[in-house]
ChimeraX commands (.cxc) that place a marker at each C-alpha (Angstrom):
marker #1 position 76.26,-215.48,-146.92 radius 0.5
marker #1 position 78.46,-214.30,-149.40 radius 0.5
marker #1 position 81.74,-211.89,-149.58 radius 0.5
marker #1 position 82.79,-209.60,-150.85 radius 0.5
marker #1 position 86.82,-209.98,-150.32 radius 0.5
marker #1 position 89.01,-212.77,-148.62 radius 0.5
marker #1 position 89.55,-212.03,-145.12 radius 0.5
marker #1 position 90.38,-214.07,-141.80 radius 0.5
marker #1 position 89.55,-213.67,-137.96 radius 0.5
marker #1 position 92.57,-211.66,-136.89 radius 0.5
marker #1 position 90.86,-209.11,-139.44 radius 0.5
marker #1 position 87.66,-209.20,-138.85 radius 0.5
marker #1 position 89.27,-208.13,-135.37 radius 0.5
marker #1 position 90.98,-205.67,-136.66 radius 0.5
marker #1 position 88.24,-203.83,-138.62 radius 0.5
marker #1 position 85.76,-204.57,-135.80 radius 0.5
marker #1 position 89.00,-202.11,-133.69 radius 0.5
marker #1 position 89.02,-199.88,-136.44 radius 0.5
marker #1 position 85.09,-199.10,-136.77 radius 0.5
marker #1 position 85.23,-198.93,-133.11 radius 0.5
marker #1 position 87.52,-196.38,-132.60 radius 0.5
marker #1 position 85.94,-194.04,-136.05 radius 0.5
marker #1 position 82.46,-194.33,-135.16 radius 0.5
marker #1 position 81.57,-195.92,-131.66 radius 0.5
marker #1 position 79.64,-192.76,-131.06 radius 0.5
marker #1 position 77.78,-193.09,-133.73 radius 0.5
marker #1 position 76.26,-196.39,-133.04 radius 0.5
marker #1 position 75.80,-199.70,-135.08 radius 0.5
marker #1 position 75.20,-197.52,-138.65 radius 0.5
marker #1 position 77.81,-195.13,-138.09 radius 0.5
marker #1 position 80.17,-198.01,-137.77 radius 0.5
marker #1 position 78.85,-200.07,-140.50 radius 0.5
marker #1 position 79.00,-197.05,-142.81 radius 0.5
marker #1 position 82.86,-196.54,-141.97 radius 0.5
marker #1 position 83.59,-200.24,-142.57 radius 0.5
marker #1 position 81.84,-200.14,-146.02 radius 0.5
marker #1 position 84.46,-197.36,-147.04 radius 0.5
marker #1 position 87.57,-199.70,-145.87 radius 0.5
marker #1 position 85.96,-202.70,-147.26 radius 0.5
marker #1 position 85.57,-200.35,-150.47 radius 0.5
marker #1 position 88.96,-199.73,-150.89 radius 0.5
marker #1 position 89.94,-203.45,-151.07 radius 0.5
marker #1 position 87.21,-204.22,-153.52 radius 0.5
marker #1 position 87.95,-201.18,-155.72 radius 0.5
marker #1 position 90.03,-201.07,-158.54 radius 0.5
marker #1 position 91.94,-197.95,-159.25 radius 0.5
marker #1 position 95.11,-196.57,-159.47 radius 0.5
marker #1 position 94.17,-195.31,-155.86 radius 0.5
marker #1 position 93.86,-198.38,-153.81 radius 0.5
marker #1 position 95.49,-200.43,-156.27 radius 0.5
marker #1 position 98.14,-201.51,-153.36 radius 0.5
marker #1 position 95.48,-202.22,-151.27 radius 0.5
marker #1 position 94.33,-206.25,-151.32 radius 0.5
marker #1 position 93.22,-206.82,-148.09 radius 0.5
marker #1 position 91.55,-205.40,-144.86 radius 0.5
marker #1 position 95.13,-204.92,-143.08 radius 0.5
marker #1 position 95.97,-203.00,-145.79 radius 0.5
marker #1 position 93.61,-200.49,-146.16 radius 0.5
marker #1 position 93.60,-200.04,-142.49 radius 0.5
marker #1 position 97.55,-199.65,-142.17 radius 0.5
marker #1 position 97.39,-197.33,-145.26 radius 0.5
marker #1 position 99.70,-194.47,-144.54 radius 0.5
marker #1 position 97.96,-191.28,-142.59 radius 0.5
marker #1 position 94.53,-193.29,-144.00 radius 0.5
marker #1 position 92.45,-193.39,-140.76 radius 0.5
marker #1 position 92.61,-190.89,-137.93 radius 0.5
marker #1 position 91.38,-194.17,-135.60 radius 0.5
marker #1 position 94.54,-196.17,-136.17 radius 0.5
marker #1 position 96.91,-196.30,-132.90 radius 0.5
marker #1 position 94.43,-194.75,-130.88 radius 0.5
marker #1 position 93.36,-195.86,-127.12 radius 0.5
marker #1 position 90.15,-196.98,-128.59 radius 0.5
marker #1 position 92.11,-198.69,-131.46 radius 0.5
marker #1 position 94.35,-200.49,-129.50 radius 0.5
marker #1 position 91.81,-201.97,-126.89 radius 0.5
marker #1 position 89.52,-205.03,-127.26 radius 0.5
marker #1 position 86.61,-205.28,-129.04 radius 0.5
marker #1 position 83.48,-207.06,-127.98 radius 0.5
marker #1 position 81.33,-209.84,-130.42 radius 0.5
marker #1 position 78.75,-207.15,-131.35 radius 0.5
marker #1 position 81.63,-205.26,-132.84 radius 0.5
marker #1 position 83.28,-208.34,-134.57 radius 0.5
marker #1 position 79.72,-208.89,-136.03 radius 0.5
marker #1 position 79.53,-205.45,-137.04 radius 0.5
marker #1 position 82.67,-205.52,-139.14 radius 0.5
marker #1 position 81.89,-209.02,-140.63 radius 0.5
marker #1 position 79.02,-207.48,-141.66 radius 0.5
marker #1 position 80.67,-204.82,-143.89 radius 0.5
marker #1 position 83.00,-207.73,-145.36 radius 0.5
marker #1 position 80.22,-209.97,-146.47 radius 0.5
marker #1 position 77.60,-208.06,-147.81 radius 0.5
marker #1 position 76.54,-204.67,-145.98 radius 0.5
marker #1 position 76.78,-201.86,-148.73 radius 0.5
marker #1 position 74.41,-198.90,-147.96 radius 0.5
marker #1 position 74.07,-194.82,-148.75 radius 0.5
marker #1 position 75.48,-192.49,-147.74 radius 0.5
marker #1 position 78.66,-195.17,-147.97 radius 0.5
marker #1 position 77.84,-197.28,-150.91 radius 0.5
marker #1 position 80.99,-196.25,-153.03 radius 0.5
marker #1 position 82.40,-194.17,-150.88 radius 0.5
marker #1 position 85.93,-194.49,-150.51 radius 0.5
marker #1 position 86.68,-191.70,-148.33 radius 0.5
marker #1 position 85.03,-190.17,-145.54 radius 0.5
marker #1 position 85.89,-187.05,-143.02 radius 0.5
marker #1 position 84.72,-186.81,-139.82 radius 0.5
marker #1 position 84.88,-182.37,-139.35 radius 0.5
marker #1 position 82.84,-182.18,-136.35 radius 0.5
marker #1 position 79.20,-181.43,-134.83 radius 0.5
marker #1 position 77.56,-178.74,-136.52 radius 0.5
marker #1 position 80.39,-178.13,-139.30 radius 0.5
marker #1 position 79.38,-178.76,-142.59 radius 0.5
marker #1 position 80.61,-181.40,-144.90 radius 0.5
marker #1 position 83.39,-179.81,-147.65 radius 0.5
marker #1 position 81.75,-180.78,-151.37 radius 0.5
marker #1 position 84.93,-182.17,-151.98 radius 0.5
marker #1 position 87.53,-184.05,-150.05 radius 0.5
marker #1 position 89.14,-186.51,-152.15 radius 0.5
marker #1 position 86.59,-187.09,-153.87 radius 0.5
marker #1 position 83.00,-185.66,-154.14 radius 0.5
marker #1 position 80.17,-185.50,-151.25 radius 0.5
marker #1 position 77.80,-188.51,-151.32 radius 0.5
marker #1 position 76.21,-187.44,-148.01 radius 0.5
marker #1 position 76.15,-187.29,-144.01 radius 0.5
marker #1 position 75.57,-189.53,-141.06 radius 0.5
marker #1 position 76.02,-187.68,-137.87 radius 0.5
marker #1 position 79.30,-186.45,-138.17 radius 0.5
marker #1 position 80.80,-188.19,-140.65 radius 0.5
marker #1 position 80.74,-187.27,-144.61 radius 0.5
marker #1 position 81.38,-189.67,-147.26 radius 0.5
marker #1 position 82.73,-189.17,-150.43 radius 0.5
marker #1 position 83.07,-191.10,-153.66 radius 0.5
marker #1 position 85.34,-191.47,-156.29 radius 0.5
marker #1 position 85.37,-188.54,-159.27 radius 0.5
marker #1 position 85.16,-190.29,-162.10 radius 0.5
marker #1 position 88.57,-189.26,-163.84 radius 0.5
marker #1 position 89.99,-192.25,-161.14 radius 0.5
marker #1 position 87.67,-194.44,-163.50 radius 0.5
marker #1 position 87.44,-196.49,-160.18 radius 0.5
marker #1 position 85.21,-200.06,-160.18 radius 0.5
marker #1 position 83.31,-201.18,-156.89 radius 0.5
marker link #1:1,2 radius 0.2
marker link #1:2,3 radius 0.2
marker link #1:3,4 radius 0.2
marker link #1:4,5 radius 0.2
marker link #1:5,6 radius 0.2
marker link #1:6,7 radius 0.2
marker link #1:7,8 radius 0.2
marker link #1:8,9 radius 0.2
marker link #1:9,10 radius 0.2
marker link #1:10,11 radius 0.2
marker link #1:11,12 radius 0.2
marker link #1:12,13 radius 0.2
marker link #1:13,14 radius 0.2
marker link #1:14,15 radius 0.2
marker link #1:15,16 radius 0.2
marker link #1:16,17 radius 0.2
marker link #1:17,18 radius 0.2
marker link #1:18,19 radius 0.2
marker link #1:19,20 radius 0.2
marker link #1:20,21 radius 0.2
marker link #1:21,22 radius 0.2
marker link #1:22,23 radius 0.2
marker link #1:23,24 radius 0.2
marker link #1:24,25 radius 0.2
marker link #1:25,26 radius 0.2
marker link #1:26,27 radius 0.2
marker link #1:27,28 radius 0.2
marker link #1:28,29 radius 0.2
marker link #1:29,30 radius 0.2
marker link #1:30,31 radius 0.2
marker link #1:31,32 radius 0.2
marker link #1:32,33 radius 0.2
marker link #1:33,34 radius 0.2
marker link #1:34,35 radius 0.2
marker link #1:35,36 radius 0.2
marker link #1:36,37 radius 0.2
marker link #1:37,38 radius 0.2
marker link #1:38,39 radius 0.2
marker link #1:39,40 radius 0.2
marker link #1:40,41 radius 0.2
marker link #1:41,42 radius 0.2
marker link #1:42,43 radius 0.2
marker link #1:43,44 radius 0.2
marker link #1:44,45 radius 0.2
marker link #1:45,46 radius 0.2
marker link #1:46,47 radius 0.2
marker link #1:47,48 radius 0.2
marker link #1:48,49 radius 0.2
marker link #1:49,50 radius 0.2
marker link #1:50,51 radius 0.2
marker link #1:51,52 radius 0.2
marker link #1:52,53 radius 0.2
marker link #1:53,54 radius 0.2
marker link #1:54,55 radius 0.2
marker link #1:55,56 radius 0.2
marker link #1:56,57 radius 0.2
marker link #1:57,58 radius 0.2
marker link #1:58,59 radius 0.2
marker link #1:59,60 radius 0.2
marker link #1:60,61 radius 0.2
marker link #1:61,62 radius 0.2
marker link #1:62,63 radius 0.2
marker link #1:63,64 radius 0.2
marker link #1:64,65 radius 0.2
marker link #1:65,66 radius 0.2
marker link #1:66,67 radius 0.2
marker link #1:67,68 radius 0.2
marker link #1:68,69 radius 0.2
marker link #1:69,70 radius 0.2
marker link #1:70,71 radius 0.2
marker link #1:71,72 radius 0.2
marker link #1:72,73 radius 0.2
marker link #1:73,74 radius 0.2
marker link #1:74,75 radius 0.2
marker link #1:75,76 radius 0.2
marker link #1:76,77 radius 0.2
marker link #1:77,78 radius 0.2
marker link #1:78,79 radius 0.2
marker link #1:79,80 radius 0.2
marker link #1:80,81 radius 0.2
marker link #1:81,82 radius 0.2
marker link #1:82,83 radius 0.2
marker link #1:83,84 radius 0.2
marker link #1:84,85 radius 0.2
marker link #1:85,86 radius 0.2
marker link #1:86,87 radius 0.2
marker link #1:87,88 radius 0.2
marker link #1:88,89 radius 0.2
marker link #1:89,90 radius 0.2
marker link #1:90,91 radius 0.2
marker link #1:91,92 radius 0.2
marker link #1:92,93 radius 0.2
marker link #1:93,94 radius 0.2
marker link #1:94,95 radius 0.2
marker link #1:95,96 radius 0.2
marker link #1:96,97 radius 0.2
marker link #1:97,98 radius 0.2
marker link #1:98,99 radius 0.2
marker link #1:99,100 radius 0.2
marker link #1:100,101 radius 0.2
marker link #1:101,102 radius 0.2
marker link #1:102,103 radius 0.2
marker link #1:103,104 radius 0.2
marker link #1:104,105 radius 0.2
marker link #1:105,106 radius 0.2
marker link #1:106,107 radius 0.2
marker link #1:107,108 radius 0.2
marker link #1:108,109 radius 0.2
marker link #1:109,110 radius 0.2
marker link #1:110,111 radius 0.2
marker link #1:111,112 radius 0.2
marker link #1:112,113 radius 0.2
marker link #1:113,114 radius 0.2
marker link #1:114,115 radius 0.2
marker link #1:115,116 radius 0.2
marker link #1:116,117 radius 0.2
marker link #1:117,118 radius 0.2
marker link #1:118,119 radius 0.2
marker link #1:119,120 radius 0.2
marker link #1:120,121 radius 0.2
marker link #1:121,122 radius 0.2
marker link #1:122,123 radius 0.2
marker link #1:123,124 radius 0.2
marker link #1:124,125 radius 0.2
marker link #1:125,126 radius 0.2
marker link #1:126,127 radius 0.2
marker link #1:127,128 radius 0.2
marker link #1:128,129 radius 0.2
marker link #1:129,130 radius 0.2
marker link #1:130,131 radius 0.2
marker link #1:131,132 radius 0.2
marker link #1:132,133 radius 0.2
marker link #1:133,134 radius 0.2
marker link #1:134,135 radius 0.2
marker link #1:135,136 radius 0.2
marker link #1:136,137 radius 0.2
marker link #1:137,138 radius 0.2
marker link #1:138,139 radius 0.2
marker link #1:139,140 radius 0.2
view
């Protein structure tokens, strides 16, 4: 199996908390589509992420994930979930999350904005995902 970035267990466990607490509702693609985005952001290379070189990074990333010091967040997380999120590290890449590098979660029955950082690559249940414009000139 390859990878995609370096990583090690405690961050495995701490996407696996992250993708958890953004998508549990969502189920096993939900979740695997919001830890594509974070493990986006470590692989890309822009002037966007370029502080960003590691999985504890992107997911401590100042007002980056609404998830982050939440209940859910801050609880355990099971194997499945660990699983999950080594998943998105080694190789899991899929649409609507591909490139994304953002994504918005505005609700049930709200639509996804065309824009939001950058522009709408499409919907899972309630989250939208969005990839780079390409003035950012960004590299996955």
């Amino acid at each position: 199996m390859t990878q995609r970035i370096a990583y090690n267990p405690k961050e495995v466990d701490l996407l696996a908390r992250l993708i958890k607490s953004e998508a549990l509702s969502e189920g096993d693609l939900g979740m695997l589509l919001v830890g594509n985005v974070v493990i986006n952001r470590v692989v890309a290379i822009c002037d966007v992420f370029r502080q960003v070189t590691s999985i504890t990074e992107a997911v401590y990333q100042k007002n980056a994930f609404a998830g982050v010091g939440t209940p859910l967040f801050n609880s355990g997380v099971n194997d499945k979930e660990k699983e999950l999120a080594l998943r998105t590290i080694t190789s899991f890449r899929q649409q609507p999350a591909q490139n994304a590098l953002w994504f918005k979660n505005p609700g049930t029955n709200v639509s996804c904005p065309p824009t939001f950082y950058g522009t709408l690559s499409g919907r899972y249940k309630n989250h939208c995902f969005y990839n780079p414009q390409s003035n950012l000139n960004c590299e996955l």
